[in-house]
N, C-alpha and C positions, 0 to 999 in steps of 0.2 A: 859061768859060761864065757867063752874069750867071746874076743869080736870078731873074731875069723869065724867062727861056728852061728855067729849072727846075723851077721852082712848076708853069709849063702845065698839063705829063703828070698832074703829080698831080691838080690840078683839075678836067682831064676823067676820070680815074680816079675821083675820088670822086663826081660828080657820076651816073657809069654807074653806080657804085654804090648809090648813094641811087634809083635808077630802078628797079634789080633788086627792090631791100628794099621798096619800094613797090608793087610791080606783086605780088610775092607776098604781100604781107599784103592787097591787093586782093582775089587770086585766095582767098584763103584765107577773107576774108569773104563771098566770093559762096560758097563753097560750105556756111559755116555756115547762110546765109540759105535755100539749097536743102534743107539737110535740115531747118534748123525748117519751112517750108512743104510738103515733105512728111512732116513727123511729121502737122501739122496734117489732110494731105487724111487720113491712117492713120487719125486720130481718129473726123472724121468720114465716113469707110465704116464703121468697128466704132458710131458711134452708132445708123447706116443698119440696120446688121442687129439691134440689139437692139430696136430699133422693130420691127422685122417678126418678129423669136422672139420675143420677151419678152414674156410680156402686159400689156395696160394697166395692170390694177390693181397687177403687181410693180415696174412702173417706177417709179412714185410714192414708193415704200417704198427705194427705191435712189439712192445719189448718187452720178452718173455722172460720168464723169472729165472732163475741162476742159484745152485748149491753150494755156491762160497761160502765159508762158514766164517773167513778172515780173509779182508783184502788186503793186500798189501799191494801200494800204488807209489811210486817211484814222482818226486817233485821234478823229473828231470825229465816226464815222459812228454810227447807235445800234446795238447788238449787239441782234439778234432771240431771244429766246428763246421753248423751245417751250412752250407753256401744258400742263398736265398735262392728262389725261382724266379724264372726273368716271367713275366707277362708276356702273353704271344697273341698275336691274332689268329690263328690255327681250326682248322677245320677239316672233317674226312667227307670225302666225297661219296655218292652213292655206290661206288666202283671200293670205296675204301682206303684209296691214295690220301696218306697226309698232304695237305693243303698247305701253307703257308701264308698269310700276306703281310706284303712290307712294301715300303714305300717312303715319301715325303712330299710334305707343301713346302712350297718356296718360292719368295717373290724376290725379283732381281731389280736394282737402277741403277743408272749411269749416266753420268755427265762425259760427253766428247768434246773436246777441247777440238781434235782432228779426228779423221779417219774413214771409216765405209760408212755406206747406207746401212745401219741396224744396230741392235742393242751390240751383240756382242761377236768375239774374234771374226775377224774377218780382214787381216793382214794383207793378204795375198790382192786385195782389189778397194785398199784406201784411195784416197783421192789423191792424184799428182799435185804438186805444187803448181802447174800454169793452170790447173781446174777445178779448186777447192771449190766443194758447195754443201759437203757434210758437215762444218764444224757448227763446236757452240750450238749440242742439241740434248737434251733430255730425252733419256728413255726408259720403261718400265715394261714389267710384265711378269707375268707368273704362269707360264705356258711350260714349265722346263719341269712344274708338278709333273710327280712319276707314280707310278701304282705297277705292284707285279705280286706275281702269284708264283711259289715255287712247289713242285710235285715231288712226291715221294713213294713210291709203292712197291716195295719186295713182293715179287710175285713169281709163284714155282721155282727157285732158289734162284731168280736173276735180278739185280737190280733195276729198276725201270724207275723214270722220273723225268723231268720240264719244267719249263720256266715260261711264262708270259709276261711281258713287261712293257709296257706302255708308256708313253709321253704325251704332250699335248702341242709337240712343236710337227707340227704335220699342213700339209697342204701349201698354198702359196706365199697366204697370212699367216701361216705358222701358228694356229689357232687350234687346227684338229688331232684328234684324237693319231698319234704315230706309232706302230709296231718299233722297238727297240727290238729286244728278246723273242725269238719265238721258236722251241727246239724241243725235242724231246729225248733222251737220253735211255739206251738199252744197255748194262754193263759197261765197255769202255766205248761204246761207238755214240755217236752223236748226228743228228737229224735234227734241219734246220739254219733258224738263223739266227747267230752269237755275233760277237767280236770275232775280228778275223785271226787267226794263228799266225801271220805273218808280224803281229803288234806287238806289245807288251805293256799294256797300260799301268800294272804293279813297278814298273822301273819309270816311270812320268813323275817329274815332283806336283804338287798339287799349284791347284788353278782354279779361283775363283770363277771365272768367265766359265761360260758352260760350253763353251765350242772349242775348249782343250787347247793346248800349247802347242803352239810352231816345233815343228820339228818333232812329231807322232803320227800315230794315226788313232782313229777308233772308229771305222768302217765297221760296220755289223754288215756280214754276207751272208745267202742259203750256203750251204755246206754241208759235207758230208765227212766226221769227221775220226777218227782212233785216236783215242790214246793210253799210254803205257806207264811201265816204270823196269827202270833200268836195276836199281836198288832202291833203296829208302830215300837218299835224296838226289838222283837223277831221274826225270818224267821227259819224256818227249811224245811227239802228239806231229801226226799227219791227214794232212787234208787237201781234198778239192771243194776249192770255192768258186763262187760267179763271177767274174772278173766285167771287164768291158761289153754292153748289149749285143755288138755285133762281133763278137769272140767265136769263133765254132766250137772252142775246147773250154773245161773250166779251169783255173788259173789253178796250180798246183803249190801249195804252201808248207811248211816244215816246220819244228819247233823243237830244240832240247832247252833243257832248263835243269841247271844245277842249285839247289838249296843249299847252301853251306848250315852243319850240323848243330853249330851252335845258335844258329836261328838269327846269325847279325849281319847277313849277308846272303844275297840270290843273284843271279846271273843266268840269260839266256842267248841262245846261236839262233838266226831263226834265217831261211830263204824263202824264196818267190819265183816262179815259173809262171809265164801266162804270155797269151797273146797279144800282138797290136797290130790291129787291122782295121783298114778302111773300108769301104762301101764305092759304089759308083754313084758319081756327083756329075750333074747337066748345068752348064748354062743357060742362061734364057733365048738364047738360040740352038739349045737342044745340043750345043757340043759340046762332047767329053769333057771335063776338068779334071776328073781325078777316077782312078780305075782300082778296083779290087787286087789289094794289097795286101801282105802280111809280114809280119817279124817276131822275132822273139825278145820279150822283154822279161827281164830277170830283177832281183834284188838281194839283198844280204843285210843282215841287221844283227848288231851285239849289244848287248843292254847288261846294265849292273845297278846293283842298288847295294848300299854298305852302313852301319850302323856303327857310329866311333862309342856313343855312350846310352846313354837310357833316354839321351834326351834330344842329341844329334843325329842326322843322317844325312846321306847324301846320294843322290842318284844320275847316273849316266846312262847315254843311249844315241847310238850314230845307226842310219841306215843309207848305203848306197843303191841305186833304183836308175834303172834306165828301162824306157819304154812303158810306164805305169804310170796313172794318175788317179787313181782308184782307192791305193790299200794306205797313203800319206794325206795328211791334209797340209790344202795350201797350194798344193806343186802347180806346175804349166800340165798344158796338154800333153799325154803321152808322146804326140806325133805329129809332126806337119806334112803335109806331102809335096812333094819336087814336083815344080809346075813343069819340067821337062820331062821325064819319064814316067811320075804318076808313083816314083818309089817314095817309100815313107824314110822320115827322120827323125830319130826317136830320141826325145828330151832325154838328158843325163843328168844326175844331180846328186850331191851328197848332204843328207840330214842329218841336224844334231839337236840335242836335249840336253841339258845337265842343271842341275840346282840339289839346295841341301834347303831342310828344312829342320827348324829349331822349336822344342817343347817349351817353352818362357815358365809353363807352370801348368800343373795337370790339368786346367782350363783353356789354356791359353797355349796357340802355336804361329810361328811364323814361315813363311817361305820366300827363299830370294834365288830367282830360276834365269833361265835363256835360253832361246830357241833360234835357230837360222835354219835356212835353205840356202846351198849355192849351186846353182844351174853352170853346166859346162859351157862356157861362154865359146868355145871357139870350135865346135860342130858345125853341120849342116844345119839342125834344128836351130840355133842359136844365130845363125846368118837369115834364115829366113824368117825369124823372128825379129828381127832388128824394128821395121816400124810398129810392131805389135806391141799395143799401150796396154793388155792384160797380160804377158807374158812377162815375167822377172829372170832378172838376172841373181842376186842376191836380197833376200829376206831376212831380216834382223827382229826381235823383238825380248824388254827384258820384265819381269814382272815383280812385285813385291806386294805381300797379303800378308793379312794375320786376321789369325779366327779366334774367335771366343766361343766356350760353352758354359755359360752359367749354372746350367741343368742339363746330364747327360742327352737328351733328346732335341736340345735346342743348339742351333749354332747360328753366331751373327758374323759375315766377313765383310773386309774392308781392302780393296787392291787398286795397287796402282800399275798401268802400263802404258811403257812406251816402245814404239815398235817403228822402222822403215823399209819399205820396199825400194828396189830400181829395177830397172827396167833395160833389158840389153841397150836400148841406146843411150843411158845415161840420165832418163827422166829419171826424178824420186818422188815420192811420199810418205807421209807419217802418219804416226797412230800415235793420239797422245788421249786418253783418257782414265777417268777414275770409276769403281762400280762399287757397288754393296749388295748384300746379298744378307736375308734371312730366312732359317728353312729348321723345319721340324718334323726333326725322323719317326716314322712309327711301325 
């Protein structure tokens, strides 16, 4: 038999063969493919029924199983981690308004070298040089503790919310309980009593002393208040506030404010409309000295605040103001009145701000600032201020702090300031002291 006629049989043999082993590892594949796709349908019928038992809110809180059969995970992808929860003091009211509270203890002291009667800023009425009797004095207190409560309650699609916020620098002795905060908030309008819109206390570089920097303000007034947005970063906001007790009208105040978009700089325009008026005043002989009078006092303010690095910033802020003594702190009287006609004279002055403050270490920051007042020296108000010994010509003051937080909720500071007043005829005074400060936020 040759070996052609040999080989055949085997050839179609092996060939049957390789057909058999092939159609079974077929068969075998189709039927792994059937029971992966019905594990898959198993899946989801059991996710079917935990949607319809399970409640909403438990679902969330559960991680439910998955018909991946092979993952395939990329070493390039970023890992999600969960953010921790802050702790809150938080509570709902019987009404159902989220609650908030926050606050802080803080005890302050101070060594005065020179300066006012009190712990702290009090620039505008240090002691002149011919009548020093403040200096080289110790003082202490923890009256500046704050406590507030902020509201929250979406109700029938409007936002509705409040603030109450309290201090303990209140009454003569500055001992009692003081209203800071007290408003209540419907969509964009606002009711009540905040910080005034004519301010901008976010462009102020920071201040140890609790009575704020020469050259701002932080007046809290009732008010009645709107505000808007222009786009995503321009917001402006208009208001009537309270201005001076014997005002007839409420002082009328304005506000835009640009956010620059990359988040390292803000800037705002803000003005001031309001009254200044006097009253009718008798001498002790029952004659007239001064007669029911009015004017119009206005103001204008630009503020900036700028961000060089992750660790620097700096911030600016000038307002000019004539006939107001209300919405700045520091300033003269709005007004004198002309002992000949009984017309008013209405103080003028221009205010400034500017400091930068430095991050040393995610602990650790410093700030190095100035503030002045200069009163229009060659007015009518300015002539009839000349012998008046609380009235200033120019107000100077410079300051340097740096704070620690060891533990986010603690912070200790350390500030030094020095400060002078004059006075239209040339008297002066100084502020020369040191304070510290420690206080624990919660």
């Amino acid at each position: 038999m040759s070996l052609t006629l040999i080989r055949k049989p085997f050839i179609v043999k092996g060939l049957a063969l390789s057909i058999a082993i092939f159609m079974m590892n077929s068969a075998q594949a189709a039927t792994e493919q059937e029971q992966i796709q019905q594990l898959r349908d198993e899946v989801k019928e059991l996710r079917a029924l935990l949607e319809q038992y399970v409640p909403q809110s438990k679902q969330k809180n559960q991680v439910l199983p998955t018909a991946t059969i092979v993952a395939n995970t990329s070493n390039t992808q970023p890992v999600q981690k969960e953010s921790p929860q802050k702790s809150s003091l938080g509570f709902h009211s019987s009404s159902g308004a989220q609650v908030q509270l926050y606050g802080f203890l803080r005890g302050d002291a101070s060594y005065q070298a020179k300066g006012g009667n009190g712990i702290f800023n009090r620039i505008n009425s240090v002691d002149l040089e011919a009548n020093e009797k403040n200096s080289d004095r110790f003082y202490s207190t923890a009256t500046v503790t704050r406590l507030g409560l902020d509201f929250k309650a979406p109700v029938e699609g409007a936002n509705v919310g409040g603030k109450l916020e309290v201090d303990f620098r209140g009454g003569a002795s500055n001992d009692t309980i003081r209203i800071r905060h007290a408003y209540m908030t419907f969509n964009d309008w606002l009711f009540g009593q905040t910080t005034s819109t004519f301010l901008a206390t976010d462009v102020q570089p920071e201040m140890l002393d609790f009575n704020s920097p020469l050259g701002i303000g932080t007046y809290r007034t009732p008010m009645v208040r709107y505000s808007g947005k222009i786009n995503s970063d321009t917001s402006y906001a208009v208001a009537l506030e309270k201005g001076n007790d014997d005002n007839r009208a409420p002082a009328l105040t304005s506000k835009l404010k640009y956010d620059f978009a990359d988040g390292n700089a803000t800037t705002s325009v803000r003005t001031l409309l309001t009254e200044a008026r006097s009253k009718v005043a008798f001498d002790s002989n029952n004659q007239k000295i001064s007669a029911n009078d009015a004017d119009l006092g206005w103001g204008v303010a630009i503020g900036a605040k700028y961000k060089f690095t992750d660790s620097l910033q700096a911030m600016i802020d000038y307002s000019h103001v004539k006939g107001d003594s209300k919405f700045l702190l520091y300033t003269n009287n709005a007004f004198n009145v002309n002992q000949n006609n009984f017309g008013l004279n209405l103080n003028e002055f221009d205010a400034l701000t500017l400091g930068t403050t430095y991050q040393i270490t995610p602990k650790m920051r410093s700030t190095l600032a100035y503030g002045a007042m200069f009163a229009n020296d060659n007015n009518d108000f300015a002539k009839q201020a000349f012998a008046d010994a609380t009235q200033n010509k120019t107000l100077q003051q410079g300051w340097w702090n740096i704070m620690y937080s060891p533990v986010t909720p603690i912070t200790f500071g350390l500030e030094y300031i020095y400060g002078e007043r004059k006075t239209f005829n040339g008297q002066k005074g100084k502020d020369n002291r040191v304070g510290a400060m420690a206080r624990y936020n919660f």
